[in-house]
GUROFI-281779 format. One record per atom (N, C-alpha, C): residue number from 1; residue in three letters; x, y, z; atom name. Coordinates in nm, 3 decimals. Atoms other than C-alpha are relative to their C-alpha. Layout:
BEGIN
SITE   seq   type        px        py        pz   atom
SITE   NUM    ALA         X         Y         Z     CA
...
END
This chain:
BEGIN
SITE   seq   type        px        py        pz   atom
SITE     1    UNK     0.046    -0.114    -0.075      N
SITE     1    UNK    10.525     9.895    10.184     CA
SITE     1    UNK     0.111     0.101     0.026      C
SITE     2    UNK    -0.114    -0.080    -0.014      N
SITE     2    UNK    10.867    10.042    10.237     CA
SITE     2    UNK    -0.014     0.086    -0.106      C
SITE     3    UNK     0.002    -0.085     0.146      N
SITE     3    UNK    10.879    10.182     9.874     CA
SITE     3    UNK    -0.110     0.104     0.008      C
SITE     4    UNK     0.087    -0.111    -0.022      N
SITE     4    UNK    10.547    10.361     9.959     CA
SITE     4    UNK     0.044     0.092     0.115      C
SITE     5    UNK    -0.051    -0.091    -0.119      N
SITE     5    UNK    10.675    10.498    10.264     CA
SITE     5    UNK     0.125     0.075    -0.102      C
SITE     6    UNK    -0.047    -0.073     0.062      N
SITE     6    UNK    10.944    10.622    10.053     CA
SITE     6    UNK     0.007     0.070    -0.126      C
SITE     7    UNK     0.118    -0.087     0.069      N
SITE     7    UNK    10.749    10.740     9.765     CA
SITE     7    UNK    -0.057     0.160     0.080      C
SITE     8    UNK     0.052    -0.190    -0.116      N
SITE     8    UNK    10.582    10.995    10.037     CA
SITE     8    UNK     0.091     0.051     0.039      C
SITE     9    UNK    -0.094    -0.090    -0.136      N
SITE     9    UNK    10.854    11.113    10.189     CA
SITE     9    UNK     0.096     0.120    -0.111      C
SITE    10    UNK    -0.048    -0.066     0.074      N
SITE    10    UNK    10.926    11.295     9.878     CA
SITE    10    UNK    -0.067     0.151    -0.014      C
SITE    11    UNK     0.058    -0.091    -0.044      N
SITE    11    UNK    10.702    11.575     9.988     CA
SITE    11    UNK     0.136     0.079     0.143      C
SITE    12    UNK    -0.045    -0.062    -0.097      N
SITE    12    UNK    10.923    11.600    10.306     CA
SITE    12    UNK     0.133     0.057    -0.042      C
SITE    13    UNK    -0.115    -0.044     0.022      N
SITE    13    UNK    11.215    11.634    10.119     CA
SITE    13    UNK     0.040     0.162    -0.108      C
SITE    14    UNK     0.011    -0.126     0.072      N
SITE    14    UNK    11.058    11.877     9.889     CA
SITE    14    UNK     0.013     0.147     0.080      C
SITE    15    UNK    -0.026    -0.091    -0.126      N
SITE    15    UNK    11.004    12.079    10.260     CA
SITE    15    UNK     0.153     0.041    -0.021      C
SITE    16    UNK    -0.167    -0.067    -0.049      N
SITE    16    UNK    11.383    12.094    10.303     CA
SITE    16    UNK     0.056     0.000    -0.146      C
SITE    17    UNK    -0.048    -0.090     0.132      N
SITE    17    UNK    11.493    12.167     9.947     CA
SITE    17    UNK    -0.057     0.139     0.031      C
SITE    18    UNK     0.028    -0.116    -0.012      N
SITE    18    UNK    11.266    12.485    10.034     CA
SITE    18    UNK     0.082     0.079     0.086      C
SITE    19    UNK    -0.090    -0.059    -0.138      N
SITE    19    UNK    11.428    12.577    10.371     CA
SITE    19    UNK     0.148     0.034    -0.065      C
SITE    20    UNK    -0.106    -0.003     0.018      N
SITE    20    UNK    11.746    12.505    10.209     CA
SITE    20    UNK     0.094     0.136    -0.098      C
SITE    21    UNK     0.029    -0.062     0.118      N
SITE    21    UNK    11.717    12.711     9.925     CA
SITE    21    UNK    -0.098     0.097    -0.026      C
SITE    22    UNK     0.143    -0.084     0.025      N
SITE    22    UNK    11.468    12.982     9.987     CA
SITE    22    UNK    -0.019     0.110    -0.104      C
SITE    23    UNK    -0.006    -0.124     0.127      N
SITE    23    UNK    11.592    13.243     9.729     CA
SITE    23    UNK     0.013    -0.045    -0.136      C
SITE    24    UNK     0.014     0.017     0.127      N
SITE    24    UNK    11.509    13.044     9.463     CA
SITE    24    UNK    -0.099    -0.068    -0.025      C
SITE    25    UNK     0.094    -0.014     0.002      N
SITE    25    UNK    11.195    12.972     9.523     CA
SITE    25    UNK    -0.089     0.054    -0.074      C
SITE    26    UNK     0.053    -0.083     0.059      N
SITE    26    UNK    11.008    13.251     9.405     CA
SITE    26    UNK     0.077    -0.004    -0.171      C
SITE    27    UNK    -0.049     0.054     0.137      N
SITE    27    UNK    11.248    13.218     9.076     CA
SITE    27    UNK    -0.071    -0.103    -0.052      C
SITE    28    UNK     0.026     0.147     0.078      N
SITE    28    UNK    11.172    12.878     9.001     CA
SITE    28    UNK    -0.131    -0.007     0.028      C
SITE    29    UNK     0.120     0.086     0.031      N
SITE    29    UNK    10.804    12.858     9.062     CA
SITE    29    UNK    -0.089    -0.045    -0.098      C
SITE    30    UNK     0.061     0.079     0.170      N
SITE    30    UNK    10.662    12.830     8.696     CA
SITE    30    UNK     0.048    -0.135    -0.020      C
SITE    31    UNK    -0.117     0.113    -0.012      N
SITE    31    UNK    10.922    12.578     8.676     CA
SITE    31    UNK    -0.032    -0.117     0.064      C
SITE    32    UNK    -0.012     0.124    -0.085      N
SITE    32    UNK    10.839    12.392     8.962     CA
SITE    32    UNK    -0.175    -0.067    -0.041      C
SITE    33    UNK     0.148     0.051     0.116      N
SITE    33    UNK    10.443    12.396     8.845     CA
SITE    33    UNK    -0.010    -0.059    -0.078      C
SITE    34    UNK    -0.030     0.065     0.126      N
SITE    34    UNK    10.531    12.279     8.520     CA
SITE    34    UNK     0.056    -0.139     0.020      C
SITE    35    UNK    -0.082     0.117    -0.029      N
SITE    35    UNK    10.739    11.984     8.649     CA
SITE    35    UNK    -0.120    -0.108     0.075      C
SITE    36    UNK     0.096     0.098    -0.024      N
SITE    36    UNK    10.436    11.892     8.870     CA
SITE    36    UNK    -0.086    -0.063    -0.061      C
SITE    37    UNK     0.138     0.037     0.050      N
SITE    37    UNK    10.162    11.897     8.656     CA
SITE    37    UNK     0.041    -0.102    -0.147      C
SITE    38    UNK    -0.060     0.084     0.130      N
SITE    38    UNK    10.418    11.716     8.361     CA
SITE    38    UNK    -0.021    -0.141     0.052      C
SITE    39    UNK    -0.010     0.078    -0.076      N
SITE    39    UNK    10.460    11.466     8.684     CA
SITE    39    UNK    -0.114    -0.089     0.025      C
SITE    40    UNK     0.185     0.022    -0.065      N
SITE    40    UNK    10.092    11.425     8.773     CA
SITE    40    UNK    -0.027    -0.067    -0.136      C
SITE    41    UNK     0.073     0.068     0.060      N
SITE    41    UNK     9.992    11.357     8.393     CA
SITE    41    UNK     0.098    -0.143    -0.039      C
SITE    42    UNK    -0.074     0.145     0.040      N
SITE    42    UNK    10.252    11.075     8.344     CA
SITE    42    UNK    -0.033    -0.140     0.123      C
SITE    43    UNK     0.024     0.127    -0.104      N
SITE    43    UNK    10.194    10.892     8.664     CA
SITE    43    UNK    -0.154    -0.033    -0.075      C
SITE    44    UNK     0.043     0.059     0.041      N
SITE    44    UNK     9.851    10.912     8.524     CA
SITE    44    UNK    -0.072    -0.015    -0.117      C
SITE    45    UNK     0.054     0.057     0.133      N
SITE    45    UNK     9.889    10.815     8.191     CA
SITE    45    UNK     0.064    -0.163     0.039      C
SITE    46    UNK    -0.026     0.073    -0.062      N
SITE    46    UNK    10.111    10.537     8.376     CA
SITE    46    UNK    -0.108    -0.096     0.021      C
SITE    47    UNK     0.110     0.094    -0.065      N
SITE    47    UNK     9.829    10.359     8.574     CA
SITE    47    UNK    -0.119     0.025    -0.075      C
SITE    48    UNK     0.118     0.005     0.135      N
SITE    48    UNK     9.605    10.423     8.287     CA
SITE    48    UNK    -0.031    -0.152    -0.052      C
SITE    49    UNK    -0.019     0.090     0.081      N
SITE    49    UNK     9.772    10.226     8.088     CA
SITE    49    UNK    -0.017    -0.155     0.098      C
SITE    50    UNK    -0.003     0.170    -0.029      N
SITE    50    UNK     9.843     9.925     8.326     CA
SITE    50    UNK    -0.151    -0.047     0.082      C
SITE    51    UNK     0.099     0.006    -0.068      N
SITE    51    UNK     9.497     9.988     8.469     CA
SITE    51    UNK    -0.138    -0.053    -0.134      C
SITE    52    UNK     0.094     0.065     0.119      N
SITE    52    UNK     9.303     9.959     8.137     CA
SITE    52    UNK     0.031    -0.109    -0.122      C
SITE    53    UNK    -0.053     0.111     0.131      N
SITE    53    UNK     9.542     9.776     7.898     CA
SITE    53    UNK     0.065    -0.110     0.018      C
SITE    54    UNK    -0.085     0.042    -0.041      N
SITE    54    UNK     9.749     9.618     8.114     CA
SITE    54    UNK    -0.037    -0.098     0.092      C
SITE    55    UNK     0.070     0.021    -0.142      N
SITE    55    UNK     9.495     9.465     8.415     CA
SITE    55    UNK     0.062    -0.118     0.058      C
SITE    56    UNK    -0.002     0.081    -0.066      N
SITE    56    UNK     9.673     9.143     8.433     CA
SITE    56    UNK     0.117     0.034     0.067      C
SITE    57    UNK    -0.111    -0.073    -0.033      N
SITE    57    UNK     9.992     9.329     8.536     CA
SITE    57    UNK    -0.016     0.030     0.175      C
SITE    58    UNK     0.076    -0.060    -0.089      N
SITE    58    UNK     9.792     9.467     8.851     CA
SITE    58    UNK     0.009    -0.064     0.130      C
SITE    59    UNK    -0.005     0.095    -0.082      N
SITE    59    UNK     9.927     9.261     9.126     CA
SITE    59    UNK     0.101     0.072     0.151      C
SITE    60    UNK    -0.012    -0.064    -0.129      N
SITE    60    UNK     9.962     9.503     9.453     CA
SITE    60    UNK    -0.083    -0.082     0.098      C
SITE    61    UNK     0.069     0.043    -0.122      N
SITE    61    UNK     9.842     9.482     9.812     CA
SITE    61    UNK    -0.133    -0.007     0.015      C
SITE    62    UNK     0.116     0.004     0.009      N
SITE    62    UNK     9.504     9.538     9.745     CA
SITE    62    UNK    -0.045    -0.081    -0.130      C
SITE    63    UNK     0.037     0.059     0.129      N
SITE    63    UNK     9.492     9.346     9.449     CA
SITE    63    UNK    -0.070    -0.134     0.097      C
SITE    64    UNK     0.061     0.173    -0.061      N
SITE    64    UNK     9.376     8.990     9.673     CA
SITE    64    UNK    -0.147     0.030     0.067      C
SITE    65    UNK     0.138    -0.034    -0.062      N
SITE    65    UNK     9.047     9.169     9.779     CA
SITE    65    UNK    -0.087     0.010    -0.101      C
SITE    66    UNK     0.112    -0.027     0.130      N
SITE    66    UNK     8.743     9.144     9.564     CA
SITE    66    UNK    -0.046     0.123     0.004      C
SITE    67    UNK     0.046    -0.120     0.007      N
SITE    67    UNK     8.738     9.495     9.468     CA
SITE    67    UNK    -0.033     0.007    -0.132      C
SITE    68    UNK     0.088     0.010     0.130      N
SITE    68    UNK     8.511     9.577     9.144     CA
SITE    68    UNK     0.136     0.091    -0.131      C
SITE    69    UNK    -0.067    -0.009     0.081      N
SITE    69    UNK     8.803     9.574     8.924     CA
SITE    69    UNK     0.003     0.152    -0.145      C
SITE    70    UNK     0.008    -0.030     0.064      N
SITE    70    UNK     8.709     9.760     8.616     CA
SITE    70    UNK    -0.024     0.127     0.045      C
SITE    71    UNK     0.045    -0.150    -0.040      N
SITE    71    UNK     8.529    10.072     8.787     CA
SITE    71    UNK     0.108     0.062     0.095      C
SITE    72    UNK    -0.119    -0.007    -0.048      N
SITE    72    UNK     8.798    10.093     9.004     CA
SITE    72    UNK     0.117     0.104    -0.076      C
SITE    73    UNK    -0.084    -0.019     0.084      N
SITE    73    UNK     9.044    10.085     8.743     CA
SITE    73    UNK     0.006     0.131    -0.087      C
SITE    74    UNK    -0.009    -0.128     0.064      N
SITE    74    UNK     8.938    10.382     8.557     CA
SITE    74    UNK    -0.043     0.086     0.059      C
SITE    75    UNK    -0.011    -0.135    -0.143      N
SITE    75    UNK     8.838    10.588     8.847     CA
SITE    75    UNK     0.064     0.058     0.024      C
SITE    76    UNK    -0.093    -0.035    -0.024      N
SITE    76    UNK     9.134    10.621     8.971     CA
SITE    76    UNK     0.077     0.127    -0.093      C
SITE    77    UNK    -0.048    -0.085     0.064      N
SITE    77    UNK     9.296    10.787     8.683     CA
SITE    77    UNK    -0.043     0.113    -0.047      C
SITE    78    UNK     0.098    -0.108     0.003      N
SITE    78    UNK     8.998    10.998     8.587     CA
SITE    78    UNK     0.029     0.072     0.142      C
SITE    79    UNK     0.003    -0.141    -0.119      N
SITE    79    UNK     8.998    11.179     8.952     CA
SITE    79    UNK     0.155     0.045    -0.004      C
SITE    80    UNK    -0.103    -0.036    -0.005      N
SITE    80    UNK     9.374    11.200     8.917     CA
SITE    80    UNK     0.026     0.129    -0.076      C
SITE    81    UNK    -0.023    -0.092     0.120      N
SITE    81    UNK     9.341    11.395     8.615     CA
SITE    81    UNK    -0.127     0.130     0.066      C
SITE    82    UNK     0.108    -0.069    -0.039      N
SITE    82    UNK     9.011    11.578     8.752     CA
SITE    82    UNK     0.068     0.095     0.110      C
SITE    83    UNK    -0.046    -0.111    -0.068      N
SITE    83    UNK     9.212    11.726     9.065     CA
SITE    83    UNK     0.111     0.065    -0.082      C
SITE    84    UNK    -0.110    -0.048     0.035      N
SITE    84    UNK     9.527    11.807     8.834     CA
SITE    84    UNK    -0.122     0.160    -0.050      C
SITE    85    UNK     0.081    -0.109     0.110      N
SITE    85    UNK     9.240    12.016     8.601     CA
SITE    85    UNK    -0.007     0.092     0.162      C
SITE    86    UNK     0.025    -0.088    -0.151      N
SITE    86    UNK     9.134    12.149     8.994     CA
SITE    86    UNK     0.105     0.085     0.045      C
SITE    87    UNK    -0.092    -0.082    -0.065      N
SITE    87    UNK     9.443    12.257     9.068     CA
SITE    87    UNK     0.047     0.096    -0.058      C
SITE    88    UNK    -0.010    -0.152     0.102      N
SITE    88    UNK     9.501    12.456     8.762     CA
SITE    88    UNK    -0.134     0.097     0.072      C
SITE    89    UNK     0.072    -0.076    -0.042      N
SITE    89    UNK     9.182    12.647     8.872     CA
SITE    89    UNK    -0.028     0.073     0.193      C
SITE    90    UNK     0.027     0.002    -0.136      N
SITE    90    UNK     9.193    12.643     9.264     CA
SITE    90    UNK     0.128    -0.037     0.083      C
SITE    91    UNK    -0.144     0.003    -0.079      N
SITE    91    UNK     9.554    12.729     9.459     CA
SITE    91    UNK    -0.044    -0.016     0.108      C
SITE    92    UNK     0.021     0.058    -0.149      N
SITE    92    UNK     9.483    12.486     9.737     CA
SITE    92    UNK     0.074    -0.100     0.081      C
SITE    93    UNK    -0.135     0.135    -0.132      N
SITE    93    UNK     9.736    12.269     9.999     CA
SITE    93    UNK    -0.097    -0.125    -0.060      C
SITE    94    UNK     0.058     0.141    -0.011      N
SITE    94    UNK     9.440    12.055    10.001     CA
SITE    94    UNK     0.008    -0.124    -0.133      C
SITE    95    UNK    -0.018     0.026     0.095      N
SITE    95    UNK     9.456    11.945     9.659     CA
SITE    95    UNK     0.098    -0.127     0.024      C
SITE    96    UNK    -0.090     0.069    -0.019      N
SITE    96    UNK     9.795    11.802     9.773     CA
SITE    96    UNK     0.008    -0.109     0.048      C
SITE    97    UNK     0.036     0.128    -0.086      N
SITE    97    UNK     9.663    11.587    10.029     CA
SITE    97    UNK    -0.050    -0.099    -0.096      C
SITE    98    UNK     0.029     0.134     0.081      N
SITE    98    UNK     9.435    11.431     9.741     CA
SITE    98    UNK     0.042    -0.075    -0.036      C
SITE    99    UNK    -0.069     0.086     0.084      N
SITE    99    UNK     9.680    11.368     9.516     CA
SITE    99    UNK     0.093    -0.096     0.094      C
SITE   100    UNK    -0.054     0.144    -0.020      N
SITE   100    UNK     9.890    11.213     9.753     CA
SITE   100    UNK    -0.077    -0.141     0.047      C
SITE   101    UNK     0.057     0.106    -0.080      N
SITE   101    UNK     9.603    10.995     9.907     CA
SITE   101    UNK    -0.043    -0.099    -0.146      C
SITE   102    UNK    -0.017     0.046     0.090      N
SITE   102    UNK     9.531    10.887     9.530     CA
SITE   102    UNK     0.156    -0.100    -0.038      C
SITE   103    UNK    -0.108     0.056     0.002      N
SITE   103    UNK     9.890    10.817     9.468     CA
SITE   103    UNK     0.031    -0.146     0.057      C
SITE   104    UNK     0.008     0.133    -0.104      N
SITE   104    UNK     9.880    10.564     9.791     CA
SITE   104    UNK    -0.095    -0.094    -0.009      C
SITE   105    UNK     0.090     0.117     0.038      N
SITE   105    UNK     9.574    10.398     9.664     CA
SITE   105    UNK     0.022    -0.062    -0.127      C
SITE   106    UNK    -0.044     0.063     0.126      N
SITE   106    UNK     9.716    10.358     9.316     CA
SITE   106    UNK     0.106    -0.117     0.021      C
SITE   107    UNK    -0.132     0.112    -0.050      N
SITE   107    UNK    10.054    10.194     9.464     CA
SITE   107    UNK    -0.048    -0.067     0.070      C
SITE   108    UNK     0.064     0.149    -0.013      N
SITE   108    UNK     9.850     9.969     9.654     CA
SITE   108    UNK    -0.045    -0.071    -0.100      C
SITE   109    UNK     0.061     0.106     0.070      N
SITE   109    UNK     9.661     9.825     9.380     CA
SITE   109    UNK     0.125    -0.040    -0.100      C
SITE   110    UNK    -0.146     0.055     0.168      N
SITE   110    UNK    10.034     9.836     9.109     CA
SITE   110    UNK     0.073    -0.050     0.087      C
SITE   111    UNK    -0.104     0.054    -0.022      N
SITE   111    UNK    10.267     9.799     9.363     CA
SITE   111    UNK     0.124     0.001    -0.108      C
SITE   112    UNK    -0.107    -0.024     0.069      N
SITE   112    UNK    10.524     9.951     9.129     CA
SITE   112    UNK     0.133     0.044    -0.026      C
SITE   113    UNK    -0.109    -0.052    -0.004      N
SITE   113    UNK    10.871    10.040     9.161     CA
SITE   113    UNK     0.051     0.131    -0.095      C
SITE   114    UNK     0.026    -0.150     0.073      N
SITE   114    UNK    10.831    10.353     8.891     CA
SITE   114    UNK    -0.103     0.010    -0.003      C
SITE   115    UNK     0.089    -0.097    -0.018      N
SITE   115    UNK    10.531    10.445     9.003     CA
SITE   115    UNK     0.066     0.074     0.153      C
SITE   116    UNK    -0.055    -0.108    -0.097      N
SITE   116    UNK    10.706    10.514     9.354     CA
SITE   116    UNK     0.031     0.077    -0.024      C
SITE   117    UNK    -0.112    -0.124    -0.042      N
SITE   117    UNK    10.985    10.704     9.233     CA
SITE   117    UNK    -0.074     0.102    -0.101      C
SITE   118    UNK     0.109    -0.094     0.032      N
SITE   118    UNK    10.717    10.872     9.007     CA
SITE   118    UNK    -0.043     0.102     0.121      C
SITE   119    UNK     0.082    -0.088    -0.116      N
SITE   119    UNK    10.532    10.982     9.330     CA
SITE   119    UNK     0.113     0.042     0.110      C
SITE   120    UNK    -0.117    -0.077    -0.133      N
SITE   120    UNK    10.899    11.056     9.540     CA
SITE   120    UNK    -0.021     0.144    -0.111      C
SITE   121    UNK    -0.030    -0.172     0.034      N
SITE   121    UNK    10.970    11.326     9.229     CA
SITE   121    UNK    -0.141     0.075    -0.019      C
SITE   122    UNK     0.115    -0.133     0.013      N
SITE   122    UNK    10.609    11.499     9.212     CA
SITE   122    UNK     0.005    -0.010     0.144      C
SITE   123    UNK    -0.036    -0.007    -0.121      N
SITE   123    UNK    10.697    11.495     9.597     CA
SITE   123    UNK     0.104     0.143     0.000      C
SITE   124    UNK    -0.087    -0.083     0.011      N
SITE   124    UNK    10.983    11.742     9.544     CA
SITE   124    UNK    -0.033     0.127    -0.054      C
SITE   125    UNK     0.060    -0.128     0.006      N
SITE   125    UNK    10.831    12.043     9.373     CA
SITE   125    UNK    -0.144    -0.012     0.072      C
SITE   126    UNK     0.149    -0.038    -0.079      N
SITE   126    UNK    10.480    11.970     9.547     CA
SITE   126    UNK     0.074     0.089     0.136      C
SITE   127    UNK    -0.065    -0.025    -0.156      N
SITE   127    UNK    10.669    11.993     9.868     CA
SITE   127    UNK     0.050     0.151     0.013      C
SITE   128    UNK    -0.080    -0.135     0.036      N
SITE   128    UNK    10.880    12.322     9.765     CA
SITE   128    UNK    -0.086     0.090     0.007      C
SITE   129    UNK     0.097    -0.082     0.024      N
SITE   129    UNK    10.571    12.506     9.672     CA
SITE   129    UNK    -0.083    -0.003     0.116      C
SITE   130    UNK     0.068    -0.014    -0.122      N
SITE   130    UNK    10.381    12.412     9.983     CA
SITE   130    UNK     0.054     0.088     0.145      C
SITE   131    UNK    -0.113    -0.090    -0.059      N
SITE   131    UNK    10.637    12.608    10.188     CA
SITE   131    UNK     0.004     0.135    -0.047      C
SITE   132    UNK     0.016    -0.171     0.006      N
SITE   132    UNK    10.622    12.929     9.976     CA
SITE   132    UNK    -0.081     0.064     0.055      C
SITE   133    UNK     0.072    -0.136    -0.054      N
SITE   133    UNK    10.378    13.093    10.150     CA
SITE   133    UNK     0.071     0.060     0.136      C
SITE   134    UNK    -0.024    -0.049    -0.124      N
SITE   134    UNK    10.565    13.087    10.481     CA
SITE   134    UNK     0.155     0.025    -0.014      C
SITE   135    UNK    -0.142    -0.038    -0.023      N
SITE   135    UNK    10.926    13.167    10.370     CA
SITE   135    UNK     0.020     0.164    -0.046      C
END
């Protein structure tokens, strides 16, 4: 659970890279877009893979609950990919919330040590960009 707690907190740190750094912001935001949405499809081509090819691998915190395995399993990555497509069309915070509440239900069921630090760095430009509107 630690590792998830520090997984998220890669949003907060994305906050203070912004603060820190506000005149380069506006520079770098293609940049920082590009990095997310590169971020977003690897985590999930990631839990794709260990979700459809991989299942016996699958041994997180929620893994000891009889949850319907299979539908599950490819859910997950489908809506992952479904808000990324969303977010290309629809500049919304909320978006952010999804993905990270996805993120936290994925690392429960992998429990993965690169899927965290996956979800610390799409933490770091999410975070950055959530801040441009008010700097």
């Amino acid at each position: 659970m630690l590792e998830l707690l520090f997984a998220l907190t890669g949003i907060v740190f994305g906050l203070i890279l912004a603060y820190i750094a506000p005149e380069e912001v506006y520079p770098g935001e293609k940049y920082l877009l590009w990095l997310k949405r590169v971020i977003s499809l690897t985590i999930a081509g990631v839990m794709g893979y260990f979700f459809i090819f991989r299942p016996d691998l699958v041994t997180g915190y929620l893994s000891s609950y009889n949850i319907p395995s299979p539908l599950i399993y490819l859910l997950l990555p489908i809506l992952l990919i479904a808000s990324l497509l969303l977010s290309l069309k629809f500049k919304t915070n909320y978006l952010e919330i999804a993905n990270y509440l996805l993120f936290a239900i994925m690392y429960l069921l992998l429990s993965s040590p690169a899927l965290a630090a996956l979800v610390f760095l799409y933490g770091l430009p999410a975070g950055t960009l959530l801040v441009k509107e008010y700097l």
